[in-house]
NUFILO-372372 format. One record per residue (C-alpha): x, y, z; residue number from 0. Coordinates in pm, whole numbers. Layout:
N
<<X, Y, Z>, NUM>
...
This chain:
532
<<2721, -6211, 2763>, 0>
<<2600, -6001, 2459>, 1>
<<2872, -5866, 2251>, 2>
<<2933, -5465, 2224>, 3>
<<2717, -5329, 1941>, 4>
<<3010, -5045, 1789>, 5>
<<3283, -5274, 1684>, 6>
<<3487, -5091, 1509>, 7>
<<3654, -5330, 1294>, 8>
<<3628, -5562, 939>, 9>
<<3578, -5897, 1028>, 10>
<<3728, -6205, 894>, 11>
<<3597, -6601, 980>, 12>
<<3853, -6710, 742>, 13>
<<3601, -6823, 465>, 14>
<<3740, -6578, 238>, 15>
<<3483, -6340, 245>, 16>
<<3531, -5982, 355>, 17>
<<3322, -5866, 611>, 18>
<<3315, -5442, 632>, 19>
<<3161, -5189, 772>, 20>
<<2765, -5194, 854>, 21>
<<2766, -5594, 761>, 22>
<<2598, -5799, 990>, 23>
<<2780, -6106, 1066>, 24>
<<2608, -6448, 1219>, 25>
<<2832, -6642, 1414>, 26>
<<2802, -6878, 1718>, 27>
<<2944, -6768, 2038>, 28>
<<3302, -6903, 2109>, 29>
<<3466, -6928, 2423>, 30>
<<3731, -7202, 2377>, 31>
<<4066, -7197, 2575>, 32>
<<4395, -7309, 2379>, 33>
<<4608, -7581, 2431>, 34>
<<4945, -7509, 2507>, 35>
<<5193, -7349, 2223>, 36>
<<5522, -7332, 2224>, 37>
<<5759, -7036, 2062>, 38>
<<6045, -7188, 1840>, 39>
<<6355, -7048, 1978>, 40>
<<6570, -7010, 1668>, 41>
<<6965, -7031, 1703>, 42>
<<7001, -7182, 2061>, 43>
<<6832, -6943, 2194>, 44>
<<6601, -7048, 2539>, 45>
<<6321, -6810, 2541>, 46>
<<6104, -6867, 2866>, 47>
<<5746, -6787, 2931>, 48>
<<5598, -6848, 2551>, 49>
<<5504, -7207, 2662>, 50>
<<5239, -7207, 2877>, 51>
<<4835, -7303, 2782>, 52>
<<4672, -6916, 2656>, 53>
<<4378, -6806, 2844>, 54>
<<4116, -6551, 2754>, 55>
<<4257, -6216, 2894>, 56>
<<4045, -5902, 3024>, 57>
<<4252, -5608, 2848>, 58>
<<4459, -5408, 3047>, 59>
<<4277, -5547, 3391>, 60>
<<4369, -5871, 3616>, 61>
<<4362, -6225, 3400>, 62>
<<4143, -6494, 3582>, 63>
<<4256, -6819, 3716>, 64>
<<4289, -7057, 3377>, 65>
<<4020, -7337, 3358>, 66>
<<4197, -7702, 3386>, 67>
<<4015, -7887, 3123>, 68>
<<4221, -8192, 2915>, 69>
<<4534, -8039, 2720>, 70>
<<4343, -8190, 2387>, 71>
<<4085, -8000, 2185>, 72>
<<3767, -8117, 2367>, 73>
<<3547, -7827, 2200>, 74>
<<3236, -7869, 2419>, 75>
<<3401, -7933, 2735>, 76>
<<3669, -7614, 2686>, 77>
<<3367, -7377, 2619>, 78>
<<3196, -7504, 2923>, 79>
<<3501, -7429, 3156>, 80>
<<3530, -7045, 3028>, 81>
<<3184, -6989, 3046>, 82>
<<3179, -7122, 3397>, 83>
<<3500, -6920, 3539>, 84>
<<3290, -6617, 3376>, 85>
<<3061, -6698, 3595>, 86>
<<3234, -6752, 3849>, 87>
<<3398, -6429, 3837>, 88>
<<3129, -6254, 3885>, 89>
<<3053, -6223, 3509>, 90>
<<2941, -5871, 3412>, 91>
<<3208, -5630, 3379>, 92>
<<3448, -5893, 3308>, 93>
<<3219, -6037, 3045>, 94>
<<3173, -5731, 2917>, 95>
<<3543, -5671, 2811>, 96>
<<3593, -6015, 2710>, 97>
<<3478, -6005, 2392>, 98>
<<3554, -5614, 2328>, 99>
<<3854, -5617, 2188>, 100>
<<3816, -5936, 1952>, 101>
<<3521, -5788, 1836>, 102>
<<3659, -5481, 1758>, 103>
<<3904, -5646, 1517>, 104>
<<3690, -5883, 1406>, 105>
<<3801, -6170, 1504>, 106>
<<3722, -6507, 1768>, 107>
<<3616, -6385, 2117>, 108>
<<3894, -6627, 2273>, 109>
<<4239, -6509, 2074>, 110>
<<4295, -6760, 1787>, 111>
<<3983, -6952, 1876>, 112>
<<4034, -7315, 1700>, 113>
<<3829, -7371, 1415>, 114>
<<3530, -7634, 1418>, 115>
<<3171, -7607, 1524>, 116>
<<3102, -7597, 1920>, 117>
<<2841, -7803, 2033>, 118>
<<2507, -7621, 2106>, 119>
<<2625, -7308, 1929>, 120>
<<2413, -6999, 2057>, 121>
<<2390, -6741, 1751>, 122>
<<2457, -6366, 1827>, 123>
<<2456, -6122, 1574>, 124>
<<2766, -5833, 1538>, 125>
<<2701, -5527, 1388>, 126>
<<3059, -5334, 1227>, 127>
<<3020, -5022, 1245>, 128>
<<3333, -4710, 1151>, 129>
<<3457, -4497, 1481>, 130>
<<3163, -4206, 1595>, 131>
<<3237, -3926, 1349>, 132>
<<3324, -3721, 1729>, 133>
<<3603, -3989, 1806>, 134>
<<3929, -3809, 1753>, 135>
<<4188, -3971, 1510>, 136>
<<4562, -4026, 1579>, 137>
<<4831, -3790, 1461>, 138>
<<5190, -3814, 1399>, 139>
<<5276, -3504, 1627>, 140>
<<5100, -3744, 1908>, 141>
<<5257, -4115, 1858>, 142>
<<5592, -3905, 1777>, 143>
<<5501, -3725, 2188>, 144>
<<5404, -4082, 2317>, 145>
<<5663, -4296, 2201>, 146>
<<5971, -4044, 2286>, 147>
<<6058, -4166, 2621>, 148>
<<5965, -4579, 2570>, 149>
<<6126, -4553, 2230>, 150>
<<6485, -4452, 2339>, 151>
<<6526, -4716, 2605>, 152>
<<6894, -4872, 2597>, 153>
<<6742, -5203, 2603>, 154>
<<6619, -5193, 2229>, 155>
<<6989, -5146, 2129>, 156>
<<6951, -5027, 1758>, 157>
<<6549, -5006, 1673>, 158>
<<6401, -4897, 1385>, 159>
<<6022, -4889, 1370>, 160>
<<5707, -4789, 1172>, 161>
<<5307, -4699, 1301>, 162>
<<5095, -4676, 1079>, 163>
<<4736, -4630, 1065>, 164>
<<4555, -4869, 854>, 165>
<<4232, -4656, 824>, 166>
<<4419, -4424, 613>, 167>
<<4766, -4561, 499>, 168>
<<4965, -4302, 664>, 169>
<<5263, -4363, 825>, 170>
<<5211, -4168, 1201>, 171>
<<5568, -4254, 1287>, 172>
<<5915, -4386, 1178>, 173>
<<6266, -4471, 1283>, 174>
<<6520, -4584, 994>, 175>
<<6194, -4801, 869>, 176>
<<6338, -4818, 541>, 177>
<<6659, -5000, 719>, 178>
<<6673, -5391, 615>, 179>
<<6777, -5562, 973>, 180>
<<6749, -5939, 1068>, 181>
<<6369, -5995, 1092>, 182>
<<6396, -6324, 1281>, 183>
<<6023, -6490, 1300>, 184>
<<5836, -6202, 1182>, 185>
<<5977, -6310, 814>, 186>
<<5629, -6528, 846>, 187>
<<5452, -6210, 845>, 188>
<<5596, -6235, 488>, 189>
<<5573, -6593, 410>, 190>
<<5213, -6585, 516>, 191>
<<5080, -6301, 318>, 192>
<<5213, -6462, 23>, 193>
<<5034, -6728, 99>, 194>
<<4728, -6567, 159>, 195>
<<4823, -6378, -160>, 196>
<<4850, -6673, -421>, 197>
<<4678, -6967, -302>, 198>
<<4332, -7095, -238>, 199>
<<4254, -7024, 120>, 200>
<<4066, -7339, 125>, 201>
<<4317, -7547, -20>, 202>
<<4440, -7889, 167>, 203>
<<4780, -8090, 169>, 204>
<<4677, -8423, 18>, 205>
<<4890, -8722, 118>, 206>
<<4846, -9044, -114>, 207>
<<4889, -9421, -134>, 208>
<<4898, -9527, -504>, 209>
<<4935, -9816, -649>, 210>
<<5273, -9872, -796>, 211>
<<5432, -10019, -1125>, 212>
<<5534, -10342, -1026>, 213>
<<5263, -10580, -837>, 214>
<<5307, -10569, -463>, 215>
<<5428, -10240, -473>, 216>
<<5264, -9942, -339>, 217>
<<5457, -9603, -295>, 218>
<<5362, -9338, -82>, 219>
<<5338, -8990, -264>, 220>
<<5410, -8665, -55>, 221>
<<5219, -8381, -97>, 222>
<<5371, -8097, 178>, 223>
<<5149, -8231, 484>, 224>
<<5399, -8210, 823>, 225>
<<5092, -8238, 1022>, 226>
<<4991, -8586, 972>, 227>
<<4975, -8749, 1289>, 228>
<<5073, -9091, 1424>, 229>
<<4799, -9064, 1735>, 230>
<<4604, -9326, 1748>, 231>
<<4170, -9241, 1547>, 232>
<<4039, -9006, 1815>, 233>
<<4310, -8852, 1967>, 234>
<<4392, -8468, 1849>, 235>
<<4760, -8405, 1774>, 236>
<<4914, -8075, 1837>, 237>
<<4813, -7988, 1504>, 238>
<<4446, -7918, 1511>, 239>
<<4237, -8080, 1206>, 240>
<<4569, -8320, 1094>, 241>
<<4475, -8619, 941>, 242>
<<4596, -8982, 1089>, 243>
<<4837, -9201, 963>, 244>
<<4584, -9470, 1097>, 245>
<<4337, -9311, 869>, 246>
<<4529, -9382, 533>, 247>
<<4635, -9743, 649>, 248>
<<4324, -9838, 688>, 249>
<<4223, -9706, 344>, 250>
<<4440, -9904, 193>, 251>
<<4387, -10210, 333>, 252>
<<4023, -10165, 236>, 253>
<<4165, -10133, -105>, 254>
<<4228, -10493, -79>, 255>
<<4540, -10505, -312>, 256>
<<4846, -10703, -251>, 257>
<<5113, -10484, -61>, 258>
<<5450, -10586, -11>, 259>
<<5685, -10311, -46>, 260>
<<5630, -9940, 12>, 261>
<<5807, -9676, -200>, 262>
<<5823, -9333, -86>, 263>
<<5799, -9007, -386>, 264>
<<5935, -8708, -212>, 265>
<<5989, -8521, -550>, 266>
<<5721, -8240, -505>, 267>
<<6024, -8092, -277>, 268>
<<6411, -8037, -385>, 269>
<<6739, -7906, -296>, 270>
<<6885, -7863, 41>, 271>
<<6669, -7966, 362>, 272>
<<6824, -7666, 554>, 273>
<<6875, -7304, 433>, 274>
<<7184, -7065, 435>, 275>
<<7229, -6873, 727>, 276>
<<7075, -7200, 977>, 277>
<<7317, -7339, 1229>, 278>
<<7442, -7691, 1221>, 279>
<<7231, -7760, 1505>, 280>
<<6885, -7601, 1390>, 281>
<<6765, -7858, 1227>, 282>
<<6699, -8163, 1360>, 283>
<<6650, -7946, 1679>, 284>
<<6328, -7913, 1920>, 285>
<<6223, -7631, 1717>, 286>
<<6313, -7720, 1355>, 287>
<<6302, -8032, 1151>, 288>
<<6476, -8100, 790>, 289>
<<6272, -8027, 545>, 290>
<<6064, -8254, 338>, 291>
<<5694, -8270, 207>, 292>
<<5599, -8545, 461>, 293>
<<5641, -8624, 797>, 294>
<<5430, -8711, 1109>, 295>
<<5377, -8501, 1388>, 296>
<<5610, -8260, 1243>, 297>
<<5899, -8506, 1277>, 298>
<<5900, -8465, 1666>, 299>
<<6001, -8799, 1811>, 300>
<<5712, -8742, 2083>, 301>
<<5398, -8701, 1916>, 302>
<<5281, -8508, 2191>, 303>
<<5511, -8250, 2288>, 304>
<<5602, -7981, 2139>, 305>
<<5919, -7952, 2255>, 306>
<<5989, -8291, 2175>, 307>
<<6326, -8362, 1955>, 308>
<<6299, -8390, 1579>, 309>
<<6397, -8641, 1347>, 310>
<<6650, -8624, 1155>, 311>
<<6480, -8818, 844>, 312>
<<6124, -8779, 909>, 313>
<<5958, -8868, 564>, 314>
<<6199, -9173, 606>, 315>
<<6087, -9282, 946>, 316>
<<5686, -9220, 828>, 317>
<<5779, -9508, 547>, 318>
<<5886, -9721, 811>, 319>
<<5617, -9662, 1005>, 320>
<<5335, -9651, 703>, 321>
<<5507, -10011, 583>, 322>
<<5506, -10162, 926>, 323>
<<5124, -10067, 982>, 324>
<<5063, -10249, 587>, 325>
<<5260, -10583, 708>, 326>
<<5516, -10493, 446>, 327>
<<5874, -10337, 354>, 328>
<<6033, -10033, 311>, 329>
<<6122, -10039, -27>, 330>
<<6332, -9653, -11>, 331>
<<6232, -9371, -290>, 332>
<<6022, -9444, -569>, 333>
<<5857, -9297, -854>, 334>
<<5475, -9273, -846>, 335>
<<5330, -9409, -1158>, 336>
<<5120, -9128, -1409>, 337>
<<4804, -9150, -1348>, 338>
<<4840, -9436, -1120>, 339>
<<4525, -9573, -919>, 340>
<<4496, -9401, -524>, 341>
<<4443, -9658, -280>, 342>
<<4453, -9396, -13>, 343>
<<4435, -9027, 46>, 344>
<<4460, -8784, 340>, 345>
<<4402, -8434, 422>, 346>
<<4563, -8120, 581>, 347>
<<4353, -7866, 774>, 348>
<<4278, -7585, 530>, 349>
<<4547, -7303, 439>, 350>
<<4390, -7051, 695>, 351>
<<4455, -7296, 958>, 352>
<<4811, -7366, 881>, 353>
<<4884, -7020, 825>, 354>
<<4724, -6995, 1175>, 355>
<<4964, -7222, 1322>, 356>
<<5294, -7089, 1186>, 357>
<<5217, -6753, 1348>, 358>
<<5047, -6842, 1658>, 359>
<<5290, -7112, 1798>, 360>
<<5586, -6934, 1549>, 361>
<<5603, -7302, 1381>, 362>
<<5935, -7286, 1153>, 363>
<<5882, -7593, 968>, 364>
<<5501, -7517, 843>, 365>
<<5631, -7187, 764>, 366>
<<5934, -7321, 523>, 367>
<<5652, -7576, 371>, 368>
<<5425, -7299, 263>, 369>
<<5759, -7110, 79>, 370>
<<5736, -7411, -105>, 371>
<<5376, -7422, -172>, 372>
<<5442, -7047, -283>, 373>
<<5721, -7142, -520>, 374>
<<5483, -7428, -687>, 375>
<<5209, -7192, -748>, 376>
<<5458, -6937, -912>, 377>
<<5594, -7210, -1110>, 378>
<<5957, -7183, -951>, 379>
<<6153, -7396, -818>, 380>
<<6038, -7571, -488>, 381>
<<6304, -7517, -222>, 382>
<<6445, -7241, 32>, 383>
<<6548, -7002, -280>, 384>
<<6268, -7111, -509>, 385>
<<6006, -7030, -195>, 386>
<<6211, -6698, -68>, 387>
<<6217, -6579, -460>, 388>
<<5820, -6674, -512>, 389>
<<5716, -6492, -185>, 390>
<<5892, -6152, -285>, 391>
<<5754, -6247, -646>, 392>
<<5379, -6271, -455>, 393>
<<5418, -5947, -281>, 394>
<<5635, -5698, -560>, 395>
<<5282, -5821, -785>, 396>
<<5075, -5667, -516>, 397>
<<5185, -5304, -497>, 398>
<<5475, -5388, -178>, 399>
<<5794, -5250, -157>, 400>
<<5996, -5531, -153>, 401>
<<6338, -5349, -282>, 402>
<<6550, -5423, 0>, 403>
<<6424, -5749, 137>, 404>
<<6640, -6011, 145>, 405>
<<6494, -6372, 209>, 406>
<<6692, -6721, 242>, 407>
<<6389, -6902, 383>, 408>
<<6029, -6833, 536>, 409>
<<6086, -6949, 877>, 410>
<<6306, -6657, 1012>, 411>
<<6560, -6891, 1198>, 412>
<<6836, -6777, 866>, 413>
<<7074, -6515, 1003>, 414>
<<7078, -6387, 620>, 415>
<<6715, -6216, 577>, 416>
<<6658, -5848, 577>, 417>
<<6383, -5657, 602>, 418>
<<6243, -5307, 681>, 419>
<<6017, -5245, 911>, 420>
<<5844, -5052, 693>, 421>
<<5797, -5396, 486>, 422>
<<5612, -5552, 793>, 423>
<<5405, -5256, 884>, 424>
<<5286, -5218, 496>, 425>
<<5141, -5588, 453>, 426>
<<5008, -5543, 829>, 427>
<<4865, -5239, 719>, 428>
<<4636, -5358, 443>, 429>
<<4539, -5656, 599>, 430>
<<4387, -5398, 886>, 431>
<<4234, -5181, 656>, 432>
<<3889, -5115, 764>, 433>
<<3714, -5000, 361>, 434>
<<3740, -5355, 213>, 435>
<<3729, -5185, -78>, 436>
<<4128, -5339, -150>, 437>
<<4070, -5648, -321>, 438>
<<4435, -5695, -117>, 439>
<<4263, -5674, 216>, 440>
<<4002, -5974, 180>, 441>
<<4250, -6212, 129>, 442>
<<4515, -6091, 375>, 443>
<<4232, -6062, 673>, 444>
<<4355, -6439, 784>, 445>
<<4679, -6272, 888>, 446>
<<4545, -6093, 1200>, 447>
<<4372, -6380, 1303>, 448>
<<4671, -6604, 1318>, 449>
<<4886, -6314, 1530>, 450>
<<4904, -6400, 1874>, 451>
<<4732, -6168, 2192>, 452>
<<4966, -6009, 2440>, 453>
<<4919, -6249, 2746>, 454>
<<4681, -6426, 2591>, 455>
<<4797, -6681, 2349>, 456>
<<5116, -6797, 2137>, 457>
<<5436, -6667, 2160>, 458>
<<5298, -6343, 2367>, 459>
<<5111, -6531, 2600>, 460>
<<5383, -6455, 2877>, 461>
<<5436, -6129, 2758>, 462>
<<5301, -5822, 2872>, 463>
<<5183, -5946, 3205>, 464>
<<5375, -5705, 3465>, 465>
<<5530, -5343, 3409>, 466>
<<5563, -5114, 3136>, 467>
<<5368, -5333, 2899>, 468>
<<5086, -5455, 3116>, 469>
<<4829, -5188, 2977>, 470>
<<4891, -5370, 2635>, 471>
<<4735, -5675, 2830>, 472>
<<4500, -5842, 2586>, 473>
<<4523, -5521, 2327>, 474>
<<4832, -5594, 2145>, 475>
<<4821, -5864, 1877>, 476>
<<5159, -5933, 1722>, 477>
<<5448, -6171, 1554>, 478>
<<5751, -6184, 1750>, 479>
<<6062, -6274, 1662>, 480>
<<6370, -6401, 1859>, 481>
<<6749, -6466, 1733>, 482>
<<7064, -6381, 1931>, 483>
<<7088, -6019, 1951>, 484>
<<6759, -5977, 1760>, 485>
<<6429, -5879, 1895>, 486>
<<6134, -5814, 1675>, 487>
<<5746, -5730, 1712>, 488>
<<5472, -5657, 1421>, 489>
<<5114, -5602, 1444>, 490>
<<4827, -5452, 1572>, 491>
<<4684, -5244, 1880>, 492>
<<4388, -5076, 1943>, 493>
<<4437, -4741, 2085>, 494>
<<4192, -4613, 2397>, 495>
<<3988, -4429, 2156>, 496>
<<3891, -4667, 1989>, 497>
<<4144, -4688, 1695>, 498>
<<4326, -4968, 1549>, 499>
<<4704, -4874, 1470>, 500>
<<4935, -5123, 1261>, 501>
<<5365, -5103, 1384>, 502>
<<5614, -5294, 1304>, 503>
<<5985, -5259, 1595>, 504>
<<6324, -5400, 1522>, 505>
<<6580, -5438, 1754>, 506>
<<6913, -5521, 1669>, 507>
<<7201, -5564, 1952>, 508>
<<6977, -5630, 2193>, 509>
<<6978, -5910, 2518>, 510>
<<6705, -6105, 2479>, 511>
<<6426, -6051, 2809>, 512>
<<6501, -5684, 2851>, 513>
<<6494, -5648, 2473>, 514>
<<6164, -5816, 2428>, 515>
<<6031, -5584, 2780>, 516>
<<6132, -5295, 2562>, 517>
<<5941, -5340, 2270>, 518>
<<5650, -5485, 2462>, 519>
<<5644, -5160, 2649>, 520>
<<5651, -5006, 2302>, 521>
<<5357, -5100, 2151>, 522>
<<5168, -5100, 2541>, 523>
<<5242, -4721, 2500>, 524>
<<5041, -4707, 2121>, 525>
<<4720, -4851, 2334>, 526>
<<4724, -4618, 2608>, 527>
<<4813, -4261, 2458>, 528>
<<4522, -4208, 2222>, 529>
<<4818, -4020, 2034>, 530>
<<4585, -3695, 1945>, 531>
């Protein structure tokens, strides 16, 4: 199952290191299969289909029966399955496409492949290398001839829209994308490049046990981890990499200090838990919990479904639960001593792999967290208007047009932000540029690596399966986003010859399946036109 030797694409193993043209790159073989995600539907709304386990999809031909191995992150065992319903399939051609389009754009075989090292890993070596100097680039004469007829469905309602292609920062075509509409979850775009932008791509959410200032006392000091989990040592949480509560307890027992009551410090948050422009009823909600810099299992009341219900005073309930496991009290908020001793200390997964998260299963509350993280870096203040100010902060100091957006969180679920298309496609843009000569680009690589793969994983992996959009079948990598009346889809394609175009589509007015059909269709049309 060797690997094409032309991929046409910079490469990015989210180490921080930018990997160009004519670099070899060393990396074992991955064929994992992901669990199952699940799309947060933002204001009430019940999108179907984005809930299902992601398989590895053949572009543009027939997806093979999924593997049935545990729902958890068995690494070995998942690699196995794949690489036995290869075989199964009759391997060659199908193997052969597998990996094309991943490789390509430089990223895991399997779309957002989780992070770790597989058992037995067999090395294979990837050569990038730029488009023949015979292959024939798009033009703006051709998108603007290939999207005429998909673009002016009645189903998009109002769009506006930008393509652009990344290999040359032009802008091949455009609808009103200088027109701020609601961007509903593809604000992450946003959210994440800041992110990637400002902070340490390595960088881990540390939550701590210290000892506090009276004896007996110990308090609990949050440090923006939502993914801690209360699973029991062994068991993976729906958070990949999340340190266990179980973990920490048992730290601190070995501490062997006296521990009656348990304080909590939440101060590394403040202000409101939800934004301007949520609904009552977004947060707690099965998509969005209040927030605050700790919590288990993302506050979900069921550890181990996403879906599950959230709390509606998480960091309170982890006390409760942190005190019970340490035979003591809750003893409510408290102040964590200067330069007090650390019985205990956690970890996060790394940045990369949160930033991962909130755009592959469209995770609202990890999104709103790293606003915050944002806002402490900048130095501002860390809540929903300290975050949305820090982000557009972030990317005004990086050369992007950030004029007309309007941000009241990073999530997407506020009714309030506006954005431009244009915006989207820009940021998209340089994280696809193929030079790596952009000091920009190397640190906004992570963000195509988090986007999820039309039928393939995320929030698109019930997308693009039938009809207009099939032929964008495992081509199209993209953030959606979903509010009432709101449809909205940035990212990337690769085009038939061999290209790799960045768009960003808006849809405003718009009923929510046939909208989302529409734009899928869209973008389907950008891989199959070539657009000479």
């Amino acid at each position: 199952m060797a690997p094409p030797n032309d991929p046409q694409w910079p490469a990015d193993d989210h180490d921080g290191t930018d990997r160009t043209y004519e670099m070899p790159i060393q990396q074992p073989q991955q064929l994992p299969v992901l669990p199952a995600v699940v799309h947060a539907q933002p204001m009430r709304i019940e999108p179907s289909g984005e809930q299902h386990p992601a398989t590895a999809v053949t572009p543009g031909g027939e997806q093979p029966p999924p593997p049935q191995p545990p729902r958890k992150r068995r690494r070995g065992l998942l690699i196995g399955a794949l690489v036995l319903v290869v075989l199964l399939l009759g391997g060659t051609a199908y193997a052969a496409t597998l990996p094309a389009v991943s490789n390509r754009l430089g990223l895991p075989w399997a779309p957002n492949a989780p992070k770790g090292d597989p058992p037995g890993p067999v090395p294979v070596s990837r050569v990038l290398a730029p488009p023949g100097p015979s292959a024939p680039s798009p033009t703006a004469d051709g998108v603007r001839s290939a999207l005429a007829g998909v673009a002016g469905s009645s189903a998009l309602g109002t769009l506006t829209g930008a393509v652009i292609d990344p290999a040359t920062g032009k802008v091949l075509w455009e609808r009103d994308g200088g027109k701020p509409l609601t961007p509903a979850s593809t604000t992450k775009v946003l959210t994440a490049a800041a992110a990637l932008l400002a902070l340490d791509h390595t960088s881990q959410l540390s939550t701590k046990v210290v000892q506090g200032s009276e004896p007996g006392t110990v308090v609990l000091v949050a440090g923006g981890d939502v993914t801690l989990t209360s699973l029991p040592d062994g068991k993976e949480s729906l958070y990949p990499g999340a340190a266990h509560l179980s973990e920490l307890v048992a730290q601190v027992k070995a501490a062997g200090v006296d521990v009656e009551r348990v304080q909590l410090d939440t101060s590394l948050f403040t202000g409101a838990k939800t934004a301007p422009g949520w609904a009552p009823e977004d947060a707690p909600s099965t998509y969005m919990a209040p927030v605050e810099p700790v919590m288990l299992d993302g506050g979900r009341g069921n550890p181990a479904e996403f879906k599950s219900q959230r709390l509606a005073n998480p960091a309170a309930t982890m006390l409760g639960k942190l005190a019970d496991a340490l035979g003591a009290r809750a003893a409510g908020q408290g102040k964590a001593p200067e330069g007090a001793k650390v019985l205990g200390e956690v970890k996060s997964a790394p940045l990369t792999e949160l930033v991962d998260i909130l755009l592959t299963q469209s995770d609202n509350l990890i999104a709103d967290v790293v606003g915050r993280l944002v806002a402490i870096k900048a130095g501002a203040e860390p809540s929903f208007a300290g975050g949305a100010k820090a982000t557009l902060e972030v990317l005004r100091q990086n050369q992007f047009d950030v004029g007309d957006v309007e941000l009241s969180d990073g999530s997407g679920l506020s009714t309030l932000n506006k954005v431009p298309a244009r915006t989207l496609a820009q940021v998209l843009s340089v994280a696809a540029a193929p030079d790596g000569k952009d000091p920009r680009t190397a640190k906004l690589r992570p963000l195509l690596g988090g986007l999820p793969v039309a039928a393939g994983s995320g929030t698109l992996a019930d997308r693009y399966t039938s009809g207009a959009s099939a032929d964008g079948k495992g081509w199209v990598r993209a953030k959606t986003g979903t509010l009432s009346g709101v449809n909205t889809l940035a990212g990337v394609v690769l085009d038939k010859d061999g290209h790799v175009l960045v768009f960003a589509l808006m849809s405003a007015g718009s009923e929510l399946k046939a909208g989302q059909g529409a734009l899928d269709a869209v973008a389907a049309k950008l891989r199959g036109c070539g657009c000479r």
